[in-house]
C-alpha positions as CSV (number, residue, x, y, z in Angstrom):
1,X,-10.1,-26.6,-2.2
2,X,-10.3,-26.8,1.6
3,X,-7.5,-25.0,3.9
4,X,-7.9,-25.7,7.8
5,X,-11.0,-26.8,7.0
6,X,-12.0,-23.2,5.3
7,X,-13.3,-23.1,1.3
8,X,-11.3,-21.4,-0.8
9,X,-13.1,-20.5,-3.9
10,X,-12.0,-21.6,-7.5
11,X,-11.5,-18.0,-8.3
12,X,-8.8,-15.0,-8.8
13,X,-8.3,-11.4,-8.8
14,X,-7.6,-9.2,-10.8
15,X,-5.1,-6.0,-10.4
16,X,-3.3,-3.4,-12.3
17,X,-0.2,-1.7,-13.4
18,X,0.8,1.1,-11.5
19,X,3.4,3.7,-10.6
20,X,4.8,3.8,-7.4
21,X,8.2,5.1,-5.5
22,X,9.6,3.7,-2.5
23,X,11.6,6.0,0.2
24,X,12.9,5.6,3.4
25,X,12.2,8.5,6.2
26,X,15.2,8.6,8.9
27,X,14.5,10.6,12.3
28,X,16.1,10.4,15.5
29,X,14.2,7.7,17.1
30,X,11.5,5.3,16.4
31,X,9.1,7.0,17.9
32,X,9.7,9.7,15.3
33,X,9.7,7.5,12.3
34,X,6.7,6.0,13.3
35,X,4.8,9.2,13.8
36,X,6.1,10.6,10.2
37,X,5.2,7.7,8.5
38,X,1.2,8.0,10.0
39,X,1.5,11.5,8.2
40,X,2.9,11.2,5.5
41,X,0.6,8.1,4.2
42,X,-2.5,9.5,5.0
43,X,-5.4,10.1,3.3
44,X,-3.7,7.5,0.9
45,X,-6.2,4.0,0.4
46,X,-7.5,4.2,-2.9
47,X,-6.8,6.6,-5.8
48,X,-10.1,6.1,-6.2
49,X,-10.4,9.9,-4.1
50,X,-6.9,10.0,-3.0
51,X,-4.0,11.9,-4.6
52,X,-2.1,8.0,-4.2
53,X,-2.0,5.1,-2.9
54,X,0.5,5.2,0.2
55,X,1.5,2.8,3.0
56,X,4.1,1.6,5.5
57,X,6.4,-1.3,4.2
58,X,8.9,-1.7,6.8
59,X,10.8,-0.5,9.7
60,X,14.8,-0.3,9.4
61,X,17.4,-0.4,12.2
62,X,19.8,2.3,11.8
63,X,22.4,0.2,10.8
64,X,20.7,-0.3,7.4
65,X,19.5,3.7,6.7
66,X,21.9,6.5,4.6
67,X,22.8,8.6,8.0
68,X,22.7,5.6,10.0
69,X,19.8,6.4,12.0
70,X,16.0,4.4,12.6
71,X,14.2,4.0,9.5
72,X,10.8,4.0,7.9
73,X,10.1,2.6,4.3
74,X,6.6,4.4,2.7
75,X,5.5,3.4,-0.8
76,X,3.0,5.9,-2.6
77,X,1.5,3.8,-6.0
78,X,-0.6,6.2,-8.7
79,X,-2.0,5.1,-12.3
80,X,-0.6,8.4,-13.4
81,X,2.9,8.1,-14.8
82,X,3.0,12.1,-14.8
83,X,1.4,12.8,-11.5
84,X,4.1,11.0,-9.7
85,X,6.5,13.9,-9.3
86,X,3.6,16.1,-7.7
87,X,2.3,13.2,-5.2
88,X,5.9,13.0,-3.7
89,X,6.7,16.7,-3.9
90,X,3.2,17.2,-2.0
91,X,3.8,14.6,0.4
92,X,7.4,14.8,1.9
93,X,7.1,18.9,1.7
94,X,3.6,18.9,3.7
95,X,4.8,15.8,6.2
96,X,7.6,15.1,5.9
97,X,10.0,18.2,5.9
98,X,7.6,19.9,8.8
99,X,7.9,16.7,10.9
100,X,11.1,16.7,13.6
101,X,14.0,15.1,13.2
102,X,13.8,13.6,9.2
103,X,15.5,13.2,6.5
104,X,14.3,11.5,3.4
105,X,16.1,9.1,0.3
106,X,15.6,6.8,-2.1
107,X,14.9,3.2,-1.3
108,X,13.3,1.7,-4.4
109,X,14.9,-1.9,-4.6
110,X,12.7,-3.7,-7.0
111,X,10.2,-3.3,-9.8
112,X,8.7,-5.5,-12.5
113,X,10.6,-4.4,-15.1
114,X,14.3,-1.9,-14.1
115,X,14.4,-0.6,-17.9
116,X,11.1,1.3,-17.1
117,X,12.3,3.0,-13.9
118,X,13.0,6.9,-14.4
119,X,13.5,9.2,-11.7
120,X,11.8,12.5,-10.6
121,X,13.7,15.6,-9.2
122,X,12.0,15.8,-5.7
123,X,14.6,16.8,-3.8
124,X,15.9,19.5,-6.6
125,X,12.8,20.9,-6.4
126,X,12.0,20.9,-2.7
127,X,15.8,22.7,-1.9
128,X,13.8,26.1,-3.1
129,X,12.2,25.7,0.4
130,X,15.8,27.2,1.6
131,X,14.7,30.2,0.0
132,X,18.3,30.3,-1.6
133,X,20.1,29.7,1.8
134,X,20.2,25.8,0.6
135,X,23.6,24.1,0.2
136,X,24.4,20.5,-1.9
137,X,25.9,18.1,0.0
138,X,29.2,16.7,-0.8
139,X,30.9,13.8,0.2
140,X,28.6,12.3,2.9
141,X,26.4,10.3,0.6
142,X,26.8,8.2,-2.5
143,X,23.8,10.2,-4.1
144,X,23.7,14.0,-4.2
145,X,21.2,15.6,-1.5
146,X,20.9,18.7,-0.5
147,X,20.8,20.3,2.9
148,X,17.8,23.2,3.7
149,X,17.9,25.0,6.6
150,X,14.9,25.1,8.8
151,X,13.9,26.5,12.2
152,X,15.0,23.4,14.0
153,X,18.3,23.0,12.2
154,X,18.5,21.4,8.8
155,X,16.4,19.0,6.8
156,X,18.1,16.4,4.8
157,X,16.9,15.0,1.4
158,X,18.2,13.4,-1.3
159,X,18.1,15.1,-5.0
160,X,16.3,12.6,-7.3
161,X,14.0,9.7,-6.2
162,X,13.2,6.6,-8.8
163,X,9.8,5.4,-10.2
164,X,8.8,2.0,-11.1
165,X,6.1,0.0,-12.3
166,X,4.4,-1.9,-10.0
167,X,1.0,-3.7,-9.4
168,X,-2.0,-2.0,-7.4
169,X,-5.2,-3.8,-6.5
170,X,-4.1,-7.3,-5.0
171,X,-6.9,-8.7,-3.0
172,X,-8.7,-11.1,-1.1
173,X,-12.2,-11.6,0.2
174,X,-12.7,-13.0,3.9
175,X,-16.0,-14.3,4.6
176,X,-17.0,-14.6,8.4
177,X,-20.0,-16.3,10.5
178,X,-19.7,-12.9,12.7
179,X,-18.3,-9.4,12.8
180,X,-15.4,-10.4,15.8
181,X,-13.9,-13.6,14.1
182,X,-14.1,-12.0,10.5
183,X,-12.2,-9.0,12.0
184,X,-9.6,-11.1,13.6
185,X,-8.9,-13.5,10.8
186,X,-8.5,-10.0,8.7
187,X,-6.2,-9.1,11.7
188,X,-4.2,-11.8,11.6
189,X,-4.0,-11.5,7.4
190,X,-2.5,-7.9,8.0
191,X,0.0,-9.1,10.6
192,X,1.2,-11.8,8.3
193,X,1.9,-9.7,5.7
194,X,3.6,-6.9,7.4
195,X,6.9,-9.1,6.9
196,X,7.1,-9.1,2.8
197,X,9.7,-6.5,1.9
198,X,8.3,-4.1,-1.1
199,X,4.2,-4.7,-0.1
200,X,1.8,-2.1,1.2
201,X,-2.0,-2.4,2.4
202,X,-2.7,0.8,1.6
203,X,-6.1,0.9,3.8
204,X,-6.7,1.4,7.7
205,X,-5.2,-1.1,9.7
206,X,-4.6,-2.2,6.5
207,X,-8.3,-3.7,5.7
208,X,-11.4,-3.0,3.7
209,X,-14.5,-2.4,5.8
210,X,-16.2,-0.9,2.8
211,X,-15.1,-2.7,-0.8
212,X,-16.3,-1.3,-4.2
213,X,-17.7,-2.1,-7.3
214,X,-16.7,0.5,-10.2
215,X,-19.3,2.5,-11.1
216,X,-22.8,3.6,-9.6
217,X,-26.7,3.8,-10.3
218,X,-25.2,7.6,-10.3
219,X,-23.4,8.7,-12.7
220,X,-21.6,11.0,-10.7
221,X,-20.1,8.1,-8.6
222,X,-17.0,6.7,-9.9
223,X,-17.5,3.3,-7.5
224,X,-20.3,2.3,-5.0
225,X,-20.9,-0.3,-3.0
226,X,-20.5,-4.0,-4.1
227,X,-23.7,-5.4,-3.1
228,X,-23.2,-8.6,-3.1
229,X,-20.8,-9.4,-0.9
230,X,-22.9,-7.1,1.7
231,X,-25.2,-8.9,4.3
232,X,-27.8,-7.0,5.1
233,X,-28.4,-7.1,1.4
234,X,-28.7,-10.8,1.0
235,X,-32.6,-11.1,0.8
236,X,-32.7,-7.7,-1.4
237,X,-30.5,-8.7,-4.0
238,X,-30.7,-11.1,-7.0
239,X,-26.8,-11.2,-7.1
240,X,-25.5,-11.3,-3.3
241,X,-22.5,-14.3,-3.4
242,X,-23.1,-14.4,0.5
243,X,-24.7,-17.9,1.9
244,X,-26.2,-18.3,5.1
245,X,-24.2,-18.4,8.1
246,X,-22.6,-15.5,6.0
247,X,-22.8,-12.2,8.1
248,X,-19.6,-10.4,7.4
249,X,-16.8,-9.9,4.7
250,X,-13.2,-7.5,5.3
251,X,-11.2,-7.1,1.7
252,X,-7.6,-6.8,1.8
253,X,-6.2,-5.2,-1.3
254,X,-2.6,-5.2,-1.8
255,X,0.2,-2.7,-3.7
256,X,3.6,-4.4,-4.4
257,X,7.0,-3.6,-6.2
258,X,6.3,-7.2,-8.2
259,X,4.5,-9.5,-9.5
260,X,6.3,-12.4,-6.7
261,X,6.1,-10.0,-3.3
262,X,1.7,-9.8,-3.9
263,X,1.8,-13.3,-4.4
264,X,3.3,-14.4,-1.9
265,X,1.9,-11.5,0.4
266,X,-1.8,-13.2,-0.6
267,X,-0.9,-16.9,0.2
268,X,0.5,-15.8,3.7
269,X,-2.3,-13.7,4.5
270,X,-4.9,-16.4,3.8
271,X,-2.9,-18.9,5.5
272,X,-3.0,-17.0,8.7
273,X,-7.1,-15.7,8.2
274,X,-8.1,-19.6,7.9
275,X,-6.3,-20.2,11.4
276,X,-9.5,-18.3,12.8
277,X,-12.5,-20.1,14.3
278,X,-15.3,-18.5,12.2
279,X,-14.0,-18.3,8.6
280,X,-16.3,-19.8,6.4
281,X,-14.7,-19.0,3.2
282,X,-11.6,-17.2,1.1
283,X,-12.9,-15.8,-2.3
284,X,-11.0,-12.9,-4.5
285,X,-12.6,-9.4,-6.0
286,X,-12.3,-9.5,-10.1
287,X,-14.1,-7.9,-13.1
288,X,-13.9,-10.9,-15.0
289,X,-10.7,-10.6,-16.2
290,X,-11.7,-7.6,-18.2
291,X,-9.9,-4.9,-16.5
292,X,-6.9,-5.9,-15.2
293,X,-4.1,-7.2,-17.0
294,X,-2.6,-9.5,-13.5
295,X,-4.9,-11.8,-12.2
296,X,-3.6,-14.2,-9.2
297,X,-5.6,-17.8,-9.0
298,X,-6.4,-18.4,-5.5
299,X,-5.4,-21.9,-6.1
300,X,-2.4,-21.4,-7.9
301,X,-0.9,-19.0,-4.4
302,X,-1.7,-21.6,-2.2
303,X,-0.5,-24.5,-4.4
């Protein structure tokens, strides 16, 4: 299969189940929202050495926030069921309360499956920051919250948050004739993808400089580097999937809500890499259908 003249390979990738919650982070102005959500989803690409998986979903306009004031939605995705409470209680106490002007709720809109959702007791556990000076909040919400004071006034934050199962480790390979038009095409993936509602590229600027293989020559490496989609490895490798004319490859892995928002999130991203002037080809990470239990056909997204 050919798009704008770029191969896509006859291939498909292969992600996982995971956990994930989905919040929205009010403040008093963008500038605000945009500067807690760089916080609060940092240090947040793979769980590979991260406590989660975390990313930037969207932007809201007041009108469409719980105090009616500008709006950032942040998805955090874990394999660990039981580790969810801590990764939320860690994140929105460390960067979230201390950052000026929030206030944090639920948002979580969509799953794969609603009878799995649960929630966690964030907020109940976070109002012992008030040191007993906190107060539950009646009547100004549809949910209960609770109000803590702080030294800039009061921080505002709902009492349960929800979980749901979600997928973690969409992806796809872009393979470049040179370092600039890979980049851009990879650019131009990320920008695409920004507008699907309940899908995060976890990584910086949202792509994969440096993409894994699990395990190591080392035991004591959990993942290394995947060899053969690296180019100055071509000529030192038996298994290197690069051709010539083949000097540079950017992943971009994908967490989403469902099974429908990472597909389509993968057929608009490619779309918009083959536009570039240097693509040579769209290929997908998998592990031969051995590890993960979704696996995405390039050819069926783009059908």
């Amino acid at each position: 299969m050919e798009l704008n003249g770029v191969e896509i390979e006859d291939t498909f990738c292969e992600a996982f189940g995971a956990f994930f919650t989905r919040i929205v982070v009010t403040a008093k102005n963008e500038k605000w929202a945009t500067i807690v959500a760089q916080e609060a989803t940092g240090y947040g690409t793979s769980t590979i050495g991260c406590d989660a998986e975390a990313g930037i979903d969207m932007f809201l306009p007041s009108q469409n926030t719980p105090d009616n004031r500008p709006g950032v939605v942040l998805m955090f995705f874990k394999n660990k069921k039981d580790e969810m409470s801590l990764v939320l209680t860690h994140r929105i106490g460390e960067c979230i309360l201390t950052c000026p002007t929030t206030a944090c709720f639920d948002a979580l809109s969509d799953s794969l499956d609603s009878s799995k959702e649960f929630e966690i007791k964030t907020g109940n556990n976070l109002k012992f920051f008030g040191d007993g000076f906190q107060e539950k909040i009646e009547g100004a919400y549809q949910f209960p919250s609770w109000k803590i004071p702080i030294m800039s006034g009061e921080f505002i934050i709902q009492d349960s948050f929800k979980v749901g199962k979600g997928i973690a480790g969409g992806n796809f390979l872009i393979i470049g004739k040179d370092h600039d038009s890979t980049l851009e095409a990879a650019e131009k993936a990320i920008e695409a993808i920004k507008e699907i509602e309940n899908v995060i590229t976890p990584f910086p600027g949202g792509i994969v400089s440096s993409g894994s293989k699990v395990g190591s020559k080392y035991d004591f490496m959990r993942a290394s580097t995947n060899q053969a989609y690296c180019p100055t490895l071509k000529t030192k490798v038996e298994d290197s999937e690069l051709r010539d004319g083949d000097n540079c490859v950017y992943e971009i892995v994908l967490d989403g809500a469902t099974e429908e928002a990472i597909k389509k999130a993968m057929k608009l991203g490619i779309q918009a890499a083959v536009k570039v002037p240097g693509v040579n080809r769209i290929t997908a990470g998998n592990y031969g259908g051995n590890l993960g239990k979704y696996q995405y056909k390039l050819y069926d997204i783009l059908g």
